[in-house]
C-alpha positions in Angstrom: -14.2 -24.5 -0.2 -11.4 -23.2 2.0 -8.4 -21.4 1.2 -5.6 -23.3 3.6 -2.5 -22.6 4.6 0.2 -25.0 3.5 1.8 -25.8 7.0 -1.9 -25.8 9.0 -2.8 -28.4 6.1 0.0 -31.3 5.4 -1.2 -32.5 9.1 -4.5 -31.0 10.4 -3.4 -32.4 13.9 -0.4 -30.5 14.4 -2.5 -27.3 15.1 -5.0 -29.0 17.9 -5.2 -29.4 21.4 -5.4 -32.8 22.6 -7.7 -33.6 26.1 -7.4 -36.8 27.5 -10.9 -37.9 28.8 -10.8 -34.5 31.0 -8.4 -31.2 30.1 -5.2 -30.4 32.4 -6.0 -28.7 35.9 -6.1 -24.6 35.3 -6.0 -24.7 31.5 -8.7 -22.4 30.0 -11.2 -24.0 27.4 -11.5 -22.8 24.2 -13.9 -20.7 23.5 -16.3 -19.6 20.7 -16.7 -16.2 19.1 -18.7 -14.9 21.7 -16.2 -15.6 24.6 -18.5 -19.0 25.8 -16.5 -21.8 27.0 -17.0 -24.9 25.1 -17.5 -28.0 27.2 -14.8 -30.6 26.4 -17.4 -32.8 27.0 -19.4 -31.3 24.4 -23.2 -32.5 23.6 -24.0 -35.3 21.0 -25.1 -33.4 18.3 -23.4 -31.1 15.2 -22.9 -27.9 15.6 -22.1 -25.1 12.1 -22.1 -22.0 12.9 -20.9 -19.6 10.2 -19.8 -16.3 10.6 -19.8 -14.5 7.3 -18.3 -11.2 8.1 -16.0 -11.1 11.4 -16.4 -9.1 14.4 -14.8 -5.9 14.2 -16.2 -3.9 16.4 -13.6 -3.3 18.8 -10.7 -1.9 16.2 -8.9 0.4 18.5 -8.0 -2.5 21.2 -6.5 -4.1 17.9 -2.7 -3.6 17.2 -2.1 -2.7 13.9 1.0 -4.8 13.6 0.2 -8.3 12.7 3.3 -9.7 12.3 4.5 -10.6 15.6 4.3 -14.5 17.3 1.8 -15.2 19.4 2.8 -15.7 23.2 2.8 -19.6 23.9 2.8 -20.8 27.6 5.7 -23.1 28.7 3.7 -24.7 31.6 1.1 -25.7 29.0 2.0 -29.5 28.1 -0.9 -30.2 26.1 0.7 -28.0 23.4 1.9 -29.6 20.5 4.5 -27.2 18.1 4.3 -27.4 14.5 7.2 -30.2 14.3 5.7 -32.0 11.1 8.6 -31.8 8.5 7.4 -31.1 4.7 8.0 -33.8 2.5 8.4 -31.0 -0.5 11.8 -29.7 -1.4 10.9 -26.7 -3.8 9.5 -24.0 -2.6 8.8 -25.4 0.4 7.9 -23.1 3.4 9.1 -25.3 6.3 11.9 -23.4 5.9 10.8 -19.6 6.4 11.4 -18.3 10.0 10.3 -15.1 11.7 7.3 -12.9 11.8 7.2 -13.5 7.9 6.7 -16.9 8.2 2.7 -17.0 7.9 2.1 -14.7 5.1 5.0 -16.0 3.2 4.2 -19.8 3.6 2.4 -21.4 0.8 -1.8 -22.3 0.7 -3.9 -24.6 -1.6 -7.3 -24.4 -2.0 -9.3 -27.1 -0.5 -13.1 -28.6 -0.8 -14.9 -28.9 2.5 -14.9 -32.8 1.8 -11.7 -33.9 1.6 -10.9 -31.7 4.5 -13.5 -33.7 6.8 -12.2 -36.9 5.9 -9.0 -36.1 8.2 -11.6 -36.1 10.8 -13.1 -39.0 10.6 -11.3 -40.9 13.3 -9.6 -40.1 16.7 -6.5 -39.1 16.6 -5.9 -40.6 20.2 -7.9 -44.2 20.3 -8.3 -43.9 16.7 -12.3 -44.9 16.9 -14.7 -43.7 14.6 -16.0 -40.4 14.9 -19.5 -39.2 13.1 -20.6 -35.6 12.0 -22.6 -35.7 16.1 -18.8 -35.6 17.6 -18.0 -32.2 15.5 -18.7 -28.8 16.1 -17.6 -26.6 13.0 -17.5 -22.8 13.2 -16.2 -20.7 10.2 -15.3 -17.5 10.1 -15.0 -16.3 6.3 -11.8 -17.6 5.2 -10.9 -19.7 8.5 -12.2 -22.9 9.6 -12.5 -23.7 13.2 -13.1 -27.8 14.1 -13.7 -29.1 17.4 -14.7 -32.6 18.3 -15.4 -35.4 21.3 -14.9 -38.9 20.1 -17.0 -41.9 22.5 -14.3 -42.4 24.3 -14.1 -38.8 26.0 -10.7 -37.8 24.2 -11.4 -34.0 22.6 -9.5 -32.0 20.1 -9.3 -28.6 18.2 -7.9 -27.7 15.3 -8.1 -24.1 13.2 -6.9 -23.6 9.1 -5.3 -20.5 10.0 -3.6 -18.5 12.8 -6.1 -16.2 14.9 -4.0 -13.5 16.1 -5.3 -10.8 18.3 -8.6 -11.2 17.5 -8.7 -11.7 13.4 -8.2 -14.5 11.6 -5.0 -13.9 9.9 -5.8 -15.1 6.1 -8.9 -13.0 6.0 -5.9 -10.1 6.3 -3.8 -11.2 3.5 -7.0 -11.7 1.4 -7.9 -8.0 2.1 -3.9 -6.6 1.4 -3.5 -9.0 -1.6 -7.1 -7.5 -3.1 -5.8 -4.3 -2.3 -2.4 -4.2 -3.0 -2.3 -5.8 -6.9 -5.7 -2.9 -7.6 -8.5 -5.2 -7.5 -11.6 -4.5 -6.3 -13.8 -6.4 -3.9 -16.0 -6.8 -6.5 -13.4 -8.1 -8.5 -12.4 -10.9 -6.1 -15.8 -11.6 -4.8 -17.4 -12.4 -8.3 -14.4 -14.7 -8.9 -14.8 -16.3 -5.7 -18.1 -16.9 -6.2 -17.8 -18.4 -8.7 -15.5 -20.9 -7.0 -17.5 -20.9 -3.9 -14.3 -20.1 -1.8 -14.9 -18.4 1.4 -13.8 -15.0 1.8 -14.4 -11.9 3.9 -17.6 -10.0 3.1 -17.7 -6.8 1.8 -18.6 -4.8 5.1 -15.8 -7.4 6.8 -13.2 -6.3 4.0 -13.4 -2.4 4.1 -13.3 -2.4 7.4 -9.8 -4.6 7.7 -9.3 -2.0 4.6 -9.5 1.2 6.3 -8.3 0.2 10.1 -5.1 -1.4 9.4 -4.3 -1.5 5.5 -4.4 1.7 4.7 -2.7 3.0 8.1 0.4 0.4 7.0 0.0 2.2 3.6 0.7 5.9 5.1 2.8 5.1 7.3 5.5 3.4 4.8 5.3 6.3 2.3 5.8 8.3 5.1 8.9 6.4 6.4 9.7 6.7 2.9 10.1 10.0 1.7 11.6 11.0 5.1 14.3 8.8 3.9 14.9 10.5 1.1 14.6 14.2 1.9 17.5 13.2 4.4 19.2 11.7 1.7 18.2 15.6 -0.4 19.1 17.3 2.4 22.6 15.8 3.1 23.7 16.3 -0.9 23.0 19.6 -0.1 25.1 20.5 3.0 27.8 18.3 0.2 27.5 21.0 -1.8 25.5 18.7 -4.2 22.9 20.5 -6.7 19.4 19.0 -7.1 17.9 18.6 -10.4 13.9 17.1 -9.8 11.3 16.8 -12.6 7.8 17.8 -12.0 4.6 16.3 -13.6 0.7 16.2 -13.2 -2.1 14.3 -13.7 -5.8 14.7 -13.4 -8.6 12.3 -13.2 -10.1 13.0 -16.4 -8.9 15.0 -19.8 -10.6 17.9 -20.6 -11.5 21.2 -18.5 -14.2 19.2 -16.2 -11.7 17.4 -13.8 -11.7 17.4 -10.3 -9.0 16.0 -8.6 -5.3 16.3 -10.1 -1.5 15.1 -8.6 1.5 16.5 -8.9 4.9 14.7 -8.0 8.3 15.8 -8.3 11.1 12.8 -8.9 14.9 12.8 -7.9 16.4 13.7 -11.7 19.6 11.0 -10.4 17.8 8.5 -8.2 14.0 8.3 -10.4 12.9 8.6 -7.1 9.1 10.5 -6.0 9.9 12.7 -3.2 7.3 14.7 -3.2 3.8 14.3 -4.3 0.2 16.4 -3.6 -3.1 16.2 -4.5 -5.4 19.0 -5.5 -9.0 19.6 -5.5 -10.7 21.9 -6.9 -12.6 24.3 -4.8 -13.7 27.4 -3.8 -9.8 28.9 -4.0 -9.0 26.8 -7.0 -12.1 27.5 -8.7 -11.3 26.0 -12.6 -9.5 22.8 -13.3 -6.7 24.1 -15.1 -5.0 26.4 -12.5 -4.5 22.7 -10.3 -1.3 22.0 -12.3 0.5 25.5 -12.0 -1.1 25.1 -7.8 0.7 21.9 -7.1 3.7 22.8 -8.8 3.9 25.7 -6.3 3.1 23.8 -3.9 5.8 20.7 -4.4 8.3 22.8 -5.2 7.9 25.2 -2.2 7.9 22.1 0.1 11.4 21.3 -1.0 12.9 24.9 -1.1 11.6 24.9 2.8 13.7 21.8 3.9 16.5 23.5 2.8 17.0 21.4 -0.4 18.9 23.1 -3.0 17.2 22.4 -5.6 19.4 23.9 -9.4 17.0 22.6 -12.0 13.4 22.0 -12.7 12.2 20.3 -15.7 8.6 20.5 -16.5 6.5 20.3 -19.8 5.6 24.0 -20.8 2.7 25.4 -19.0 2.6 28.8 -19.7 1.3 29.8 -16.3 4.3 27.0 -15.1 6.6 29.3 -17.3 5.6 32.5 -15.8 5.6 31.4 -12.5 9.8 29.9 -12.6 10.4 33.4 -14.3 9.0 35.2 -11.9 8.8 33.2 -8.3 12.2 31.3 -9.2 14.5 33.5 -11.2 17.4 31.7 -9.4 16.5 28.1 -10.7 17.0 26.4 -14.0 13.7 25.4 -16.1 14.5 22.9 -18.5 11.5 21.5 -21.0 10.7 18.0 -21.5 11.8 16.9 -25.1 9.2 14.3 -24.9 6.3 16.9 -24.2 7.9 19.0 -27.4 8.5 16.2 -30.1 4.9 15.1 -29.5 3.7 18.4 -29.6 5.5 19.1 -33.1 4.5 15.4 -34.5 0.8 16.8 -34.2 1.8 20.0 -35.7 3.0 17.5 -38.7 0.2 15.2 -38.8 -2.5 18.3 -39.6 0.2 19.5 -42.1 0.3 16.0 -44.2 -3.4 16.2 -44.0 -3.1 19.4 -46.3 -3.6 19.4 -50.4 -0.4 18.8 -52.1 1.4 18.0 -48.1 0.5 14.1 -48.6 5.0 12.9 -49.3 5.1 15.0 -45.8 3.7 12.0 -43.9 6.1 8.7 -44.1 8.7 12.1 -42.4 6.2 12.7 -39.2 8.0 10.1 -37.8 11.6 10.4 -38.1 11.2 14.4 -37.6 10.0 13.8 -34.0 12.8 11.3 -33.5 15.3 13.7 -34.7 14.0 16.2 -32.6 14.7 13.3 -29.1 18.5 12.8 -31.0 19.0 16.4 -31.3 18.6 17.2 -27.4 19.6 13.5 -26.3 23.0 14.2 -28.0 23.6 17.8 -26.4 24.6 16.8 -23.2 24.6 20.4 -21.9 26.4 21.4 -25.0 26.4 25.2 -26.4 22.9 26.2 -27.5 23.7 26.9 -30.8 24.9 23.5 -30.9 22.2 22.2 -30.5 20.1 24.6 -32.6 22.1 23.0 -35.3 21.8 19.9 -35.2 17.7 20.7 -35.2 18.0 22.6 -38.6 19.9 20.0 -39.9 17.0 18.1 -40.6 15.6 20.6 -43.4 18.7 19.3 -45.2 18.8 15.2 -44.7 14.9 15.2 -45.6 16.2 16.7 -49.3 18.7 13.8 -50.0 22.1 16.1 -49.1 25.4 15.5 -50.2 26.7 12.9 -48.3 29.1 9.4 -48.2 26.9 6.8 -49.6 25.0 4.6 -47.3 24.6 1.1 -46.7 21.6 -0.7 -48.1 20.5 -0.7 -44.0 20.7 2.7 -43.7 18.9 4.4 -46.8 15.8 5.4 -46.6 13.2 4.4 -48.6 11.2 7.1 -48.6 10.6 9.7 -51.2 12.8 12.9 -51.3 11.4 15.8 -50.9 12.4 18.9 -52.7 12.8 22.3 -51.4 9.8 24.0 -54.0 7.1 21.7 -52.4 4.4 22.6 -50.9 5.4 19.6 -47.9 8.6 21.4 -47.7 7.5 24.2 -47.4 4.9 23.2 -44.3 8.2 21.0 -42.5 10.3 24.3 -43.0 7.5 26.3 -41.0 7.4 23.6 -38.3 11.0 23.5 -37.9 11.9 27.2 -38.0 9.1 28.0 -35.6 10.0 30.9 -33.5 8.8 29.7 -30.4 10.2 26.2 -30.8 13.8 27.4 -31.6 13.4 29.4 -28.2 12.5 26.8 -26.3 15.5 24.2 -27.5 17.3 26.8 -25.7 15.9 25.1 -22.5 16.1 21.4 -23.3 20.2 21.8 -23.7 20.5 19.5 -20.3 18.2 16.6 -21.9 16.0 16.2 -19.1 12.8 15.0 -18.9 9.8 13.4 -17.6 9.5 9.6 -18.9 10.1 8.2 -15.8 7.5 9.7 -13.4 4.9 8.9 -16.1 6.1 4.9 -16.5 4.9 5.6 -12.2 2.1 7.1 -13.4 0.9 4.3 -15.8 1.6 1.6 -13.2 -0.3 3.5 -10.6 -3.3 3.6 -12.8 -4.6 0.1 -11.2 -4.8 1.1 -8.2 -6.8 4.5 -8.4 -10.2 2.8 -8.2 -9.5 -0.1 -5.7 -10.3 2.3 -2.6 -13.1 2.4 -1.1 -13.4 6.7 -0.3 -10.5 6.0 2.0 -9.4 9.4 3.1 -6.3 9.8 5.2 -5.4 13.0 7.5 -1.7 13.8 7.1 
């Protein structure tokens, strides 16, 4: 079974070169994969010769831009164009022009069968052809016919383009493995299953590492060069920056090896700078990786001249120390996120308590009020904001208020002011610490965003195969 593309299938003889009885004077025969000539005279028998895993050895006479057209020859009259119109009106791809045509064009998935019945006859005299007058070659996904009816006349005719050396669908099956975060295994199991022809495994991280992950670099490099222009030109504006920063490691715990740290555009949600740290023989524990990227992020932007105002992380304490003390002259704002969950597991063991059980249906709504509280400030007065905190030691105790709508009472039990769950809420809420650090969530910034990256990057994290790149 053959993966086909839609405009080399509707007519298998648009692709071919026809010979009549003897080819055109100075026109070069085809040849196989090992650069032999093929007869067009051919011999009378069958001839398969499949090529699992395609012949890569010469990558660096490849160019890794595949999207250009192939040069045709004017002077070659035994060309025929892809002229066949599509009888299909949605979706069709006889429409699609440009060097985006192939890889945007639709393919079906065909059984060997069915695909030699188109053969079966000449498409010149129209006699009867038998499996002696073809010679099929395959090379993973791509399907290479050639054949010699009795009457002389000789045609080829390929499933997919074979541009500059490869075979252009066993490309887009390596990029569409790799670019959704599958696996080779992944694919391969499925398409054995199937019994569809695909790249093997040597064939696929090989295509992997010499042109996919190249294209890969060089994008996110194109990338953020766009928008530290667009950084730097805000700031000759006169524009402040405000950029979150966050991390992740490869595992939890204190045993993890690698970890990333990206900083996002506060206004545009975009990454504009991210680093990956190892630990090694300067960063000899897995907890000082955090605090190390941070550094080193951060330092990368004050260097292009990038004036950043504000900096919102979660609160590391060596993070803390080192925006005190390294960068005096820039805001540190808290993530409200990173601070509501922090106090709804401060709750949670509190409920657990004797006597704290009517504390739990109010975990909840206490972590929400803490997001209202600094989602409402808008860069407000602290005090403000230290007030509308507090406040929630009152609502939780049925204060004196207008009456409320059936929608908006609670129904919850009250609790009262001598309880012990009280009395656990009140030394949650009134927590030193915490009421210092609302001072620095005044701004309501925070980090949701750069972790919604985060989860969708997760997919692809195990889909290389120890592909490192040198930047």
């Amino acid at each position: 079974m053959y993966c086909k593309s839609y405009q080399n299938l509707r007519n298998p003889f648009t692709n071919l070169r026809v010979y009549h009885n003897q080819p055109p004077r100075n026109h070069k025969l085809p040849c196989s994969s090992h650069g032999l000539p093929l007869h067009p005279h051919g011999h009378n028998n069958r001839h398969h010769i499949v090529s699992g895993e395609m012949d890569i050895s010469s990558t660096s006479a490849f160019d890794v831009s595949m999207t250009s057209e192939p040069a045709t020859d004017p002077a070659d009259i035994s060309f025929v164009p892809l002229s066949s119109p599509s009888t299909s009106t949605t979706g069709s791809s006889a429409s699609l022009s440009g060097p985006h045509r192939r890889w945007k064009e639709r393919k079906w998935m065909v059984n060997e069968s069915k695909l030699m019945e188109l053969f079966r006859k000449c498409t010149i005299c129209g006699v009867v052809m038998c499996d002696l007058n073809q010679n099929i070659k395959t090379f993973a996904s791509r399907i290479q016919i050639t054949w010699k009816c009795n009457n002389g006349h000789t045609g080829e005719w390929e499933s997919c383009p074979n541009t500059r050396g490869m075979a252009e669908n066993n490309l887009l099956s390596a990029a569409a493995t790799l670019f959704t975060g599958a696996t080779y295994t992944d694919i391969a199991d499925w398409a054995g299953l199937l019994n569809l022809q695909l790249p093997q495994k040597s064939a696929f991280y090989t295509i992997q590492s010499s042109y996919l992950i190249p294209v890969i670099s060089e994008a996110y490099k194109k990338q953020e060069s766009i928008i530290k222009a667009r950084l730097i030109c805000q700031t000759l504006d006169g524009e402040s920056v405000h950029v979150c920063g966050d991390g992740r490691s490869d595992s939890p715990g204190h045993s993890c090896k690698y970890t990333t740290y990206s900083f996002m555009d506060d206004s545009t949600n975009q990454i504009v700078v991210f680093d990956l740290i190892q630990v090694n023989k300067q960063t000899k524990i897995s907890v000082a990786m955090e605090p190390i990227g941070f550094k080193k992020g951060l330092d990368k932007l004050l260097d292009e001249g990038i004036n950043v105002k504000v900096v919102t992380t979660d609160r590391h304490p060596s993070i803390r120390k080192m925006m005190r003390e390294d960068y005096p002259d820039i805001a540190h704002q808290f993530d409200p996120w990173h601070v509501a969950k922090g106090i709804k597991k401060k709750l949670v063991m509190a409920s657990n308590r004797k006597h704290c059980k009517d504390l739990a249906p109010w975990v909840r709504s206490v972590s929400n009020h803490m997001w209202w509280s600094c989602s409402s400030s808008k860069g407000d007065e602290k005090v403000q904001l230290l007030r509308r905190w507090t406040s929630i030691l009152h609502h939780i105790c049925d204060c004196y208020h207008a009456d409320l709508s059936s929608d908006e009472q609670r129904k919850k039990k009250w609790l009262t002011q001598d309880s012990p769950a009280y009395k656990a809420l009140y030394e949650v809420v009134l927590n030193t610490r915490l009421l210092k650090d609302l001072e620095q969530m005044a701004l309501f910034k925070h980090t949701g965003m750069s972790k919604q990256v985060r989860g969708h990057a997760l997919k692809f994290y195990q889909c290389l195969h120890f592909t490192l790149v040198k930047t």
